[in-house]
Every structure is written in C-alpha cells, then in structure tokens.
C-alpha positions as CSV (number, residue, x, y, z in Angstrom):
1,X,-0.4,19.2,-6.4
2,X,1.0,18.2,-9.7
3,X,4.0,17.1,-11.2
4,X,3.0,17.4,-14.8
5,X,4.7,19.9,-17.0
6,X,8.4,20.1,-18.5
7,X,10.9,20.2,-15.9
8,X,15.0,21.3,-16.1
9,X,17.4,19.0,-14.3
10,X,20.8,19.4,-13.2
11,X,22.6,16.2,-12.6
12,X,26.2,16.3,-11.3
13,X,28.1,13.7,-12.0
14,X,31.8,12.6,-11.3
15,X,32.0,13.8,-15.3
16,X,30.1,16.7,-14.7
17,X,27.3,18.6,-14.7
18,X,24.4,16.9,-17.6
19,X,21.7,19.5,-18.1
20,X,18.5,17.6,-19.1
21,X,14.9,18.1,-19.3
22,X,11.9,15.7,-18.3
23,X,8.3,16.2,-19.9
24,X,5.6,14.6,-17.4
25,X,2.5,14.0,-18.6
26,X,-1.0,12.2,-17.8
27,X,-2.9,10.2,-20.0
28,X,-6.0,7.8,-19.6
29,X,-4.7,8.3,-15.5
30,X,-1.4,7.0,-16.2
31,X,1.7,9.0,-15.6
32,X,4.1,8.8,-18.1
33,X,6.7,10.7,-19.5
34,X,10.1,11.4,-21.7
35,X,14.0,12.9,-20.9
36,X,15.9,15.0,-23.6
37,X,19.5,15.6,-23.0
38,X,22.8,14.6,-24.5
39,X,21.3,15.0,-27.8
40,X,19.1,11.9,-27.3
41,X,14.9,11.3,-26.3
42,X,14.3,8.4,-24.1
43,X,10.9,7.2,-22.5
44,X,11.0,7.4,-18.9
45,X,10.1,3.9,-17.5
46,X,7.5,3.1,-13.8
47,X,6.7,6.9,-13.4
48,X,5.1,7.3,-10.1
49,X,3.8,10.2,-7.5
50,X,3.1,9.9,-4.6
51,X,2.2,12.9,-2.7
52,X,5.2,14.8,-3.1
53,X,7.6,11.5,-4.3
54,X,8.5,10.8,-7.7
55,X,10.3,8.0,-9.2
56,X,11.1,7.0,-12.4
57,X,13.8,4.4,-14.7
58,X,15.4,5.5,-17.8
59,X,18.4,3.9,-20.3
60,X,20.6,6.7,-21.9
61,X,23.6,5.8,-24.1
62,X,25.2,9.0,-24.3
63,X,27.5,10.2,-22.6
64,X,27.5,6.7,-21.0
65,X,25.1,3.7,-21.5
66,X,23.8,3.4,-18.3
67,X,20.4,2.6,-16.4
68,X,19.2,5.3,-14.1
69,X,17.1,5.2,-11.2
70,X,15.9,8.7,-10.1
71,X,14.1,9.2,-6.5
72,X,13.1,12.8,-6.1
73,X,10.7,14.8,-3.6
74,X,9.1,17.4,-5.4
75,X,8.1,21.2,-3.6
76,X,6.3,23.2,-5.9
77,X,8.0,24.1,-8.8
78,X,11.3,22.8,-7.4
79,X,12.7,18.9,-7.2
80,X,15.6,17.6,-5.8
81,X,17.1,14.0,-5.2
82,X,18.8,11.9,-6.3
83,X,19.9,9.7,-9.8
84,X,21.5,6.3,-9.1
85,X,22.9,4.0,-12.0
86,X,23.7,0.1,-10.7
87,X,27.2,0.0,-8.2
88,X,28.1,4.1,-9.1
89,X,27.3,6.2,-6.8
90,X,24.1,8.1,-6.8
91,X,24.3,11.6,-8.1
92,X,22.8,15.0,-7.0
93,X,19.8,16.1,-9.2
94,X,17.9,19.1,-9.0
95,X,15.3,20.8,-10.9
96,X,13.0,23.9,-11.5
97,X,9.5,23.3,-13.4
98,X,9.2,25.6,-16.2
99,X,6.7,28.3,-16.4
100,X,3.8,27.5,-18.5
C-alpha cells in the first residue's frame, strides 16, 4: 500500500476544528512531504511508513506557533490518529485521501 497522494485532515482542537491538507510524496526513495492550512505551507519534517504507520513533525505559526507531532495508522484511503504539540494534549485527527 501507499500513502502518497494529497490527503484532507481534520484536527480538533480545544480551539476547534483546523481543516488542513498533507501532500505526500516520494522522491529518489525518500518520503517527504508538505501541510497547507491556516493560510500557511510548511515542510513536513522525519516522514515515515511503516506498513500501515505514519509519522511525521511539522512547525505552524498560525493559529498558534507550535511544534506538532502526528502518529497516524493509515487504512486505505482513510487515516486517523493523533497530533500532539509538547505538554498540550494530543488532538484527534482524521483524514480521507483524495481521489486522483
């Protein structure tokens, strides 16, 4: 399975719900990939997949600057987990790939 594509997250948040979208891609064998949302692009930092486990690190500044940690277990064209920034407590994510 792959993980590659554009994907649409939901995060909810004690502020909210933060739509946002991830674009995974693979190049020379390396995962890598970028997050839009809150009106700002960030690179997505240690992308890894491990069967059906994905993690990755991002900074955002908007609506908070913050350092997030996302663990998510992907099924298909579905992924849910989990984004955690520092002492806050981790939020609900989920997300649907979109169809190509």
């Amino acid at each position: 399975m792959t993980v590659e594509g554009t994907w649409d997250l939901a995060i909810s948040t004690p502020i909210g719900t933060i739509d946002a979208t991830v674009d995974l891609r693979t190049q020379d064998g390396v995962l890598s990939g970028t997050a839009h949302g809150s009106g700002e692009q960030v690179a997505l930092r240690d992308v890894t997949f491990d069967g059906e486990r994905l993690t990755w690190g991002q900074s955002i500044t908007r609506p908070l600057r913050l350092d997030l940690a996302f663990a998510m277990t992907v099924d298909g064209a579905t992924m849910t987990g989990t984004s955690k920034a520092g002492r806050l407590p981790a939020s609900k994510v989920t997300g649907r790939r979109r169809d190509a």
